[in-house]
C-alpha positions as CSV (number, residue, x, y, z in Angstrom):
1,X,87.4,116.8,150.4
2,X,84.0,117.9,149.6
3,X,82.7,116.8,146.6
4,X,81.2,118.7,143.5
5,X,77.6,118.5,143.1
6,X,77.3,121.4,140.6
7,X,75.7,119.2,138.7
8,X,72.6,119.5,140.3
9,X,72.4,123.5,140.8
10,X,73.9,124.0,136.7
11,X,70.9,122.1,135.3
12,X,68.0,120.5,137.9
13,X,66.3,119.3,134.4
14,X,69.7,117.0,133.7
15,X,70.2,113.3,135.1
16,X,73.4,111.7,135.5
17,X,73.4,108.8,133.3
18,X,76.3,105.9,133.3
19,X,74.8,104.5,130.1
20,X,71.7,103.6,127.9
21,X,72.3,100.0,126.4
22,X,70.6,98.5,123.8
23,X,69.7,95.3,122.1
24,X,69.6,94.1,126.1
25,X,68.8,90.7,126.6
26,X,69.7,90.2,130.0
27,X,67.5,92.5,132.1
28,X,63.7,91.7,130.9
29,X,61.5,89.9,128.6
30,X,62.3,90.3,125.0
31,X,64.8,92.8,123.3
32,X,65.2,95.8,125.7
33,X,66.7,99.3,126.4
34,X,68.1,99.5,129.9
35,X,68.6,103.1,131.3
36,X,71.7,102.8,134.0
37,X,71.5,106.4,136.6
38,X,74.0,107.0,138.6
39,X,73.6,106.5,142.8
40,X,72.9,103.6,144.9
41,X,72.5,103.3,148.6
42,X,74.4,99.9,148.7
43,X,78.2,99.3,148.5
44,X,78.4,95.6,147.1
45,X,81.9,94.7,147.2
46,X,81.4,92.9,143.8
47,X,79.5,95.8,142.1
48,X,79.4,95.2,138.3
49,X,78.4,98.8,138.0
50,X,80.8,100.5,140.6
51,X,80.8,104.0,138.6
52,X,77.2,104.0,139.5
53,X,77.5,103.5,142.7
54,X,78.4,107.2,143.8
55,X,75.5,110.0,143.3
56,X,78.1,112.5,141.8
57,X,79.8,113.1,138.4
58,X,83.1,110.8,138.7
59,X,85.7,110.5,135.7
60,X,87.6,107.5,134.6
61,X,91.5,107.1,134.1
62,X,93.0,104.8,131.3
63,X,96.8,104.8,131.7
64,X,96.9,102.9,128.5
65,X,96.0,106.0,126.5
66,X,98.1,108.9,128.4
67,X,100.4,110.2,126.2
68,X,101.5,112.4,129.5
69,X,101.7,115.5,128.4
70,X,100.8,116.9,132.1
71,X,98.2,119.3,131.2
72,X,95.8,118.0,133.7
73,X,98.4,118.4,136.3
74,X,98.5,122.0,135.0
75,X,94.8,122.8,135.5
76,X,93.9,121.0,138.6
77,X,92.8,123.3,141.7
78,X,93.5,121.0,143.9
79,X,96.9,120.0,143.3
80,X,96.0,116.3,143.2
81,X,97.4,115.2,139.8
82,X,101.2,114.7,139.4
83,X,103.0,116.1,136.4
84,X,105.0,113.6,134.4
85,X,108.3,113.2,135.3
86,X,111.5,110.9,133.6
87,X,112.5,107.7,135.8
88,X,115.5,105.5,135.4
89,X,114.3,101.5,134.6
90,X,116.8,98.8,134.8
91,X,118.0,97.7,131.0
92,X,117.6,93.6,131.1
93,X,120.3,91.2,129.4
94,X,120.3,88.9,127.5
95,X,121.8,85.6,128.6
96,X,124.6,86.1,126.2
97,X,125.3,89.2,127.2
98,X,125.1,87.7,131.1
99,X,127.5,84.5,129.9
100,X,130.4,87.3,128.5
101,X,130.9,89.2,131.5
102,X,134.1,89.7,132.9
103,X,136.2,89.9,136.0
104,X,136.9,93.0,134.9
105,X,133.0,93.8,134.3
106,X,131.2,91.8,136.9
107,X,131.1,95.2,139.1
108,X,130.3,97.5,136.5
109,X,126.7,99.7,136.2
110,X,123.7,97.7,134.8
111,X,122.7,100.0,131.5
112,X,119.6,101.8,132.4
113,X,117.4,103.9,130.3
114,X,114.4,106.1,130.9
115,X,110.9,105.8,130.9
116,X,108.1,108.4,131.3
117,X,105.9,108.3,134.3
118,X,102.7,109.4,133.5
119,X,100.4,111.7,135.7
120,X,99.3,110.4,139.1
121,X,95.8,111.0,140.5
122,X,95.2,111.6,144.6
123,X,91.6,110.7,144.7
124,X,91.8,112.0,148.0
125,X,92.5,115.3,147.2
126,X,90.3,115.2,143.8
127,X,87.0,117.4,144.3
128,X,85.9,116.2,140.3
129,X,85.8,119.0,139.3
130,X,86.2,117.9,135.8
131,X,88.9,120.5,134.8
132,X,91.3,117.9,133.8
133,X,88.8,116.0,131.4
134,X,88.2,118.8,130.0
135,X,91.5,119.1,129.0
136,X,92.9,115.9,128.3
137,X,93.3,115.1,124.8
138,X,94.2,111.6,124.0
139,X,90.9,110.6,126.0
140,X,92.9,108.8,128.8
141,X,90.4,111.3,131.2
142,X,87.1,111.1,131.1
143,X,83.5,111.4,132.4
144,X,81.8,108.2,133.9
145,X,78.3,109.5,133.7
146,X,76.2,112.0,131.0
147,X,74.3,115.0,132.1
148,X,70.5,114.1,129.7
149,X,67.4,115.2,130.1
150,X,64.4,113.3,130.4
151,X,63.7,114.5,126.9
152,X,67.2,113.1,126.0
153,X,67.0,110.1,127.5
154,X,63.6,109.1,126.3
155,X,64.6,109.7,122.9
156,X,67.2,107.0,123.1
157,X,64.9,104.3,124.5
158,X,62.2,104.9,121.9
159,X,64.1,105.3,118.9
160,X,64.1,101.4,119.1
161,X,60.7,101.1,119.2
162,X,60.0,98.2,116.7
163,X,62.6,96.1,118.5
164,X,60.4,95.5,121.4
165,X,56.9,95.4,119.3
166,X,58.4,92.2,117.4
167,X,60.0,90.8,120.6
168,X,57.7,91.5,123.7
169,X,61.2,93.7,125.0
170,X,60.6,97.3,126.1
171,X,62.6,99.8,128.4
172,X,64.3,99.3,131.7
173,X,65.9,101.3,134.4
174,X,68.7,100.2,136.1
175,X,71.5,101.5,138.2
176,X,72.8,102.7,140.7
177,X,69.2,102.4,142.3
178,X,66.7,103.8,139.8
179,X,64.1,104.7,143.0
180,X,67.0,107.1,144.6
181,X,65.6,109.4,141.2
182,X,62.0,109.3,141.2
183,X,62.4,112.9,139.3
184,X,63.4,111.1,136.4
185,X,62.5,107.8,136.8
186,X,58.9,108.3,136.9
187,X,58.6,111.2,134.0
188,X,60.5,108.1,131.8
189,X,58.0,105.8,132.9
190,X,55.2,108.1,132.3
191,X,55.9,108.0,128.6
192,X,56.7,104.4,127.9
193,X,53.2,103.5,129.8
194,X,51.6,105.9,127.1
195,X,53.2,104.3,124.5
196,X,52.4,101.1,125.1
197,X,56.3,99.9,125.9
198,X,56.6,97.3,128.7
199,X,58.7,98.3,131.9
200,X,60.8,96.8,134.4
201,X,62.9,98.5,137.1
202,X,66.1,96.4,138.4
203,X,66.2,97.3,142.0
204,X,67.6,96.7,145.8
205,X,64.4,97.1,147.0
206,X,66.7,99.1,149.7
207,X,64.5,102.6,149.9
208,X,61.1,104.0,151.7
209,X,57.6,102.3,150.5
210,X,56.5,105.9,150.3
211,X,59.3,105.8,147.0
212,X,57.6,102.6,145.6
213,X,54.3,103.2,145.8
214,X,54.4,106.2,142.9
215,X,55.6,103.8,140.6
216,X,53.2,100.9,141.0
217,X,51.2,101.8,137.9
218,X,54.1,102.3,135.8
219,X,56.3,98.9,135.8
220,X,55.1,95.7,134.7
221,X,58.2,93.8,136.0
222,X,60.6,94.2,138.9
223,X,63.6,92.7,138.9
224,X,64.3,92.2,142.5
225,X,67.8,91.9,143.5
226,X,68.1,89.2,147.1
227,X,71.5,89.6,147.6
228,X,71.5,87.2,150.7
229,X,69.1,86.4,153.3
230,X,71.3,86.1,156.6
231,X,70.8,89.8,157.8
232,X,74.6,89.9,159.1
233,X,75.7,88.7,155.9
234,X,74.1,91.1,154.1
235,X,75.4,94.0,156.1
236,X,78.9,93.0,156.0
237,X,78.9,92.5,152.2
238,X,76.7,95.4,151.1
239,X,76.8,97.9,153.9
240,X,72.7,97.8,154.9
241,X,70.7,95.5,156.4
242,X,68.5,93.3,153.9
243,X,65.1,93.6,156.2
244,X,64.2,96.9,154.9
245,X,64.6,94.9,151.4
246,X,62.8,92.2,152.0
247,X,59.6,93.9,153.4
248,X,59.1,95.9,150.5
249,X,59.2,92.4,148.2
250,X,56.4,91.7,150.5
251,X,54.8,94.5,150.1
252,X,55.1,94.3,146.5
253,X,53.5,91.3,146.4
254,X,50.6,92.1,148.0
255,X,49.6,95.4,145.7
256,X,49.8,92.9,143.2
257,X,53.4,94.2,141.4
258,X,55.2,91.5,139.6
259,X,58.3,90.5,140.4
260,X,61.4,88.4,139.3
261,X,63.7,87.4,142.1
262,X,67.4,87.9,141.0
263,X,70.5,86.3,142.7
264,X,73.7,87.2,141.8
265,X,76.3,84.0,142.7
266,X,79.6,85.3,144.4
267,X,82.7,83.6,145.3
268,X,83.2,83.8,148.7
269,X,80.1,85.0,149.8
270,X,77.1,82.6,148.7
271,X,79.0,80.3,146.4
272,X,79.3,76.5,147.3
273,X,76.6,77.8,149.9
274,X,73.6,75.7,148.1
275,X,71.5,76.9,151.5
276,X,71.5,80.0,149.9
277,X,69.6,78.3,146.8
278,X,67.3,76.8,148.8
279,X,66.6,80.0,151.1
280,X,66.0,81.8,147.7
281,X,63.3,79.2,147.2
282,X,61.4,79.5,150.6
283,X,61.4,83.4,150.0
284,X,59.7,82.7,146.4
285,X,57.2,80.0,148.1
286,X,56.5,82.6,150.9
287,X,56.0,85.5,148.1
288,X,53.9,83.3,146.0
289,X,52.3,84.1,142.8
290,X,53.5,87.5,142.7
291,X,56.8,86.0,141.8
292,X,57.0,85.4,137.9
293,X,60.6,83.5,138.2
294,X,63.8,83.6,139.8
295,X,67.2,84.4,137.8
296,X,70.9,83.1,138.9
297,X,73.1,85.5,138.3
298,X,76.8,84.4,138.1
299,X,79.9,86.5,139.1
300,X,82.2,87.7,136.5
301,X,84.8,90.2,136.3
302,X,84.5,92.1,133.8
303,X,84.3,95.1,135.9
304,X,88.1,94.8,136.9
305,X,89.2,97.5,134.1
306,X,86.5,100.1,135.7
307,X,87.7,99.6,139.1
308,X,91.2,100.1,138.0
309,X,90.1,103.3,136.0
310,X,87.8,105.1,139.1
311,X,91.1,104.7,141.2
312,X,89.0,102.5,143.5
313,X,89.9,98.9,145.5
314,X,88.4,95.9,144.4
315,X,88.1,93.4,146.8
316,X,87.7,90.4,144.2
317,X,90.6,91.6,142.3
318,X,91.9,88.8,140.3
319,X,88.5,86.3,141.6
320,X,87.9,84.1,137.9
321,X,84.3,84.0,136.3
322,X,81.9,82.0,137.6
323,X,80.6,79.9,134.9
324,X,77.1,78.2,134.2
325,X,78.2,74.6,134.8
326,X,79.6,76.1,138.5
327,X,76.1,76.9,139.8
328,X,74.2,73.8,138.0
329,X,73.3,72.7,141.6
330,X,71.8,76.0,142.1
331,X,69.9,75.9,138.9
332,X,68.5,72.4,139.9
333,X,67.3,73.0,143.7
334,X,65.9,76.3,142.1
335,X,64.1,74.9,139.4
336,X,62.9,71.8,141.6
337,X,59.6,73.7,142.3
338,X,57.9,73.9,138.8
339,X,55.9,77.1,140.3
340,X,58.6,79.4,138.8
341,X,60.5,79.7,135.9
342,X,64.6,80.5,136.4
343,X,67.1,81.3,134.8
344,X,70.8,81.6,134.2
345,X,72.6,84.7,133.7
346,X,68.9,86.8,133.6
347,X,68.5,85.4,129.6
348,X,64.5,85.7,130.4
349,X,63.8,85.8,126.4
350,X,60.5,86.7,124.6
351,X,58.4,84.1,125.6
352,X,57.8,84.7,129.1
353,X,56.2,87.8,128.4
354,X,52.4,87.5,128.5
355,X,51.9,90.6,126.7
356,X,53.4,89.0,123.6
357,X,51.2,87.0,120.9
358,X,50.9,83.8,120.1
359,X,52.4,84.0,116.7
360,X,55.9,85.2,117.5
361,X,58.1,85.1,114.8
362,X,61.6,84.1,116.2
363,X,63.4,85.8,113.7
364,X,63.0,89.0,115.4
365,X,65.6,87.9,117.4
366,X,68.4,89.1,115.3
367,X,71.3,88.8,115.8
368,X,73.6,92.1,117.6
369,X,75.3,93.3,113.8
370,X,71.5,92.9,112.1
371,X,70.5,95.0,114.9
372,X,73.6,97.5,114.3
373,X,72.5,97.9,110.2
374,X,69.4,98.5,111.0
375,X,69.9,101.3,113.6
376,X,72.1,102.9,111.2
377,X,69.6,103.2,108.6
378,X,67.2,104.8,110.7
379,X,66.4,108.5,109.4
């Protein structure tokens, strides 16, 4: 089934959008705004962000809120939503009732009663069109991504402006794969450079120098995502090969970007793998001053629900959080080589941002619901 890009002839000045955090603390120096588009060449099977991994407006689809009253089923073109329908579930006894049966009962029905199936989605047959969303009242459909201008989004990131002034923070674009959209990712970084805002970009790495190189003078901070560095490892896990990837860090490097390597740990794939640790440190030797630190990123599932929700498999379905005291033996052959400052879970914090001055007041670190008062007092 051909998929609707209508998006992209309807409005070329809109951007699909997954979200626009704020108050992040994980992807940069400081308190930051991180911009998440939509679209990424790779296919991690342990995506954190697997509704941005698909270029197209997708919708999400939370049973728990269905009150199945079928009129999606009604409005799709494509006949690829169910209607509700009635379905008989067995009734369960109690072991009392089980003790008191009878010869004359043993053989007699189980009690049943009926429940409500709610609709079914064929992804397969689903051109996301959005008809149902549009329809759907209780909220159980909807969109994974907006449609925002650069305008729009630019207004988000700076109405938190004094956040990043008191903290050394400042806007970041994530993804997806924030060089697949230089149309918007470079307008965005346009303005924050003229405002005096630091930048980062969280990438693969995976795209053309020819994409890179018009954002050079834009970001003060990439954070440079080495998923593995066994080529056939790479490919099976993400879909591409990683020498593309590690080229451009090179390349980076030498036009004098900075960089933060960033690592994410991953049950069967580099976990109780300490080699990987250690390759991680010959890249950052080879790399050298251009790398400002090197972040260890454990797994965790909090992505399960979203999976569930785009109708997609997961292969670590069920896989448990990787916690900080798992990968403490990564942390240590990391940080072996004083050169480089790392970090767990990306928490780079305020004070390795050069730009910031000397008398930092750590209160500006407040916490999420002083944040929350203050944003809602804003004019």
């Amino acid at each position: 089934m051909e998929r609707n890009t209508n998006h992209v002839q309807e409005a070329e000045d809109r951007f699909l959008v997954t979200n626009i955090q704020r108050y992040s603390i994980n992807d940069g120096p400081g308190i930051r705004t991180t911009v998440f588009l939509k679209g990424c060449p790779l296919h991690c099977a342990w995506c954190h962000n697997p509704e941005a991994i698909n270029p197209w407006q997708e919708f999400y689809h939370n049973t728990e809120k269905c009150v199945s009253c079928g009129e999606c089923a009604k409005v799709c073109p494509e006949g690829a939503i169910s209607p509700p329908r009635e379905r008989e579930k067995s009734k369960k006894k109690t072991i009392s009732e089980c003790l008191r049966v009878t010869e004359n009962d043993a053989n007699s029905p189980v009690d049943v009663e009926l429940e409500i199936v709610p609709p079914q989605i064929d992804r397969t047959r689903c051109n996301n069109c959005m008809s149902c969303v549009n329809v759907c009242r209780s909220g159980a459909l909807y969109k994974a991504s907006q449609a925002m201008t650069v305008d729009e989004i630019y207004r988000e990131v700076k109405s938190d402006d004094v956040f990043y002034h008191f903290s050394g923070g400042g806007m970041t674009i994530s993804g997806g794969e924030p060089l697949m959209h230089l149309n918007v990712t470079i307008p965005i970084l346009k303005r924050a450079k003229e405002d005096g805002l630091h930048t980062c970009i969280d990438t693969t790495g995976y795209t053309s120098w020819e994409k890179i190189e018009p954002v050079l003078e834009y970001v003060d901070l990439f954070l440079y995502d080495i998923k593995m560095l066994d080529d056939e490892k790479h490919k099976k896990w993400t879909g591409v090969s990683n020498r593309l990837i590690l080229e451009n860090a090179r390349r980076l490097v030498r036009a004098g970007a900075k960089i933060r390597l960033r690592s994410v740990i991953i049950h069967d794939v580099n976990y109780w793998d300490l080699n990987h640790a250690r390759n991680i440190l010959a890249f950052a030797r080879e790399l050298g001053s251009g790398v400002e630190g090197i972040d260890i990123l454990p797994y965790h599932n909090f992505a399960e629900s979203k999976y569930t929700r785009l109708g997609r498999d997961n292969f670590f379905k069920g896989f448990s959080n990787i916690n900080k005291e798992d990968i403490d033996d990564y942390e240590r052959i990391i940080s072996s080589d004083a050169t480089w400052n790392s970090t767990v879970g990306g928490m780079i914090g305020a004070t390795y941002n050069p730009r910031l001055t000397a008398n930092f007041d750590e209160a500006a670190f407040c916490t999420y619901r002083q944040y929350q008062y203050a944003a809602e007092a804003r004019p």
